[in-house]
C-alpha positions as CSV (number, residue, x, y, z in Angstrom):
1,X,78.5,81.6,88.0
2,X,74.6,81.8,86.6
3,X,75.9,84.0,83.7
4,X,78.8,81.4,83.0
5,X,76.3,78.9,82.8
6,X,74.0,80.7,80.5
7,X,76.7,81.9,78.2
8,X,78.1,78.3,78.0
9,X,74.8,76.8,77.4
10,X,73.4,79.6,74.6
11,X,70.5,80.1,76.9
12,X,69.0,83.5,76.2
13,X,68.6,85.9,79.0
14,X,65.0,85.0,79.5
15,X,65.1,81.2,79.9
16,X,64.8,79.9,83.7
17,X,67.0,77.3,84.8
18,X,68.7,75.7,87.7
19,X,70.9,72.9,88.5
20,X,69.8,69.9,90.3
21,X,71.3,66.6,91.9
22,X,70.8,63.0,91.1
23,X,67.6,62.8,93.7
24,X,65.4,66.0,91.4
25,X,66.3,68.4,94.2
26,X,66.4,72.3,92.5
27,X,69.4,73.9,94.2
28,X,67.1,77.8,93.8
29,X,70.4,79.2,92.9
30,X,68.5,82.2,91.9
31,X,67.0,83.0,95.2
32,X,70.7,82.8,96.7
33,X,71.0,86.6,97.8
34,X,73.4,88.5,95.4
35,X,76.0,88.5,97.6
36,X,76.1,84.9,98.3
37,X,78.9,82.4,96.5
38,X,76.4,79.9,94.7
39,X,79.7,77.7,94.8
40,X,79.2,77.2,99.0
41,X,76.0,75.4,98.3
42,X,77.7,72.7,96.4
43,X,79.0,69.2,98.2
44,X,82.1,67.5,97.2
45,X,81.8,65.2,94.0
46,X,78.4,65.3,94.2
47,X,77.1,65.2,90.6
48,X,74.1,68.4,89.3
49,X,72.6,68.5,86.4
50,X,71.2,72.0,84.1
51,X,67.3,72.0,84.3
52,X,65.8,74.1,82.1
53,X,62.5,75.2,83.6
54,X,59.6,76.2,81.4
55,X,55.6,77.4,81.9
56,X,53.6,76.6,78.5
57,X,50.6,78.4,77.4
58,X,48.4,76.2,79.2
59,X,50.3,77.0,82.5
60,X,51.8,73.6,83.1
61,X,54.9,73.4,83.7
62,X,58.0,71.3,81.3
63,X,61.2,70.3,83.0
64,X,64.0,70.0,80.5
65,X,67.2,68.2,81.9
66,X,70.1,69.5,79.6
67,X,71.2,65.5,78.6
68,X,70.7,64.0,75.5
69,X,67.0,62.3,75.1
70,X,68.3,58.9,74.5
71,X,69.7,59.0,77.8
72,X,68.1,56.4,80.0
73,X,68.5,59.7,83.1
74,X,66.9,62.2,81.0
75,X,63.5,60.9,81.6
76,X,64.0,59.8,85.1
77,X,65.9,63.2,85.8
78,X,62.5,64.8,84.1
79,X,60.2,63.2,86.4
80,X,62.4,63.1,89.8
81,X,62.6,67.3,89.4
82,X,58.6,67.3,88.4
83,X,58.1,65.1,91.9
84,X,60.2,67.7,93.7
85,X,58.5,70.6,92.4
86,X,55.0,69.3,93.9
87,X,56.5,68.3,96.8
88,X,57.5,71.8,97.4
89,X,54.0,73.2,96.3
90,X,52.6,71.5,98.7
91,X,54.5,71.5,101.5
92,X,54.0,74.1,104.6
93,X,56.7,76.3,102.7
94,X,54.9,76.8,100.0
95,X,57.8,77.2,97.6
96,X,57.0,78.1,93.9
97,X,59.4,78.0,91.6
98,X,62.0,80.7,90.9
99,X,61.4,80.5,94.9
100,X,63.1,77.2,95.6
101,X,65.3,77.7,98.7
102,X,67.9,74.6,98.8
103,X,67.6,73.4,102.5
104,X,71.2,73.9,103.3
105,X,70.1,78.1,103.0
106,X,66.9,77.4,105.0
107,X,66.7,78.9,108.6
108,X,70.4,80.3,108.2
109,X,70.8,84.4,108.7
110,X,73.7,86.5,107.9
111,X,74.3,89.7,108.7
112,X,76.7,92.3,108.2
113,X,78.6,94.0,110.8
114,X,79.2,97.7,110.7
């Protein structure tokens, strides 16, 4: 699903991004394990938006939503993910990004029987 996304987008293989809901919460789609169907951490009609995630030159970070800049949500989108992102830096977890675990993951073990 990550690859659809890119191709459909034109993102090159490179840029980080991740989808988010209307609250700013990072779904960490790319810290589901490989195996995992990114599609079971999804709720019904729920709405998610693409982030594009970026670290400038000067090491802060820009939060792109993927909607047009004359939308009234791009900028509250922009600053919802930003206040999410600190939260998770400091919390207990200690989440970075590209290390955003959605909640619904958290605590939950699989394993494989033989």
């Amino acid at each position: 699903m990550l690859e659809y996304i890119r191709r459909k987008c034109g993102f090159a293989s490179f840029t980080q991004f991740d989808l988010c809901d209307e609250s700013g919460a990072l779904m960490g789609l790319f810290n589901l394990p490989t195996y995992a169907y990114a599609t079971a951490q999804f709720e019904h009609k729920k709405i998610y938006y693409i982030v594009v995630l970026r670290t400038e030159s000067d090491r802060r970070l820009s939060v792109l939503p993927q909607l047009n800049r004359e939308n009234k949500l791009y900028e509250e989108l922009r600053i919802r993910v930003k206040h999410f992102l600190v939260k998770c830096d400091t919390s207990s977890e200690g989440t970075l990004i590209g290390k955003v675990t959605p909640p619904s993951v958290t605590g939950r073990t699989t394993a494989k029987k033989k």
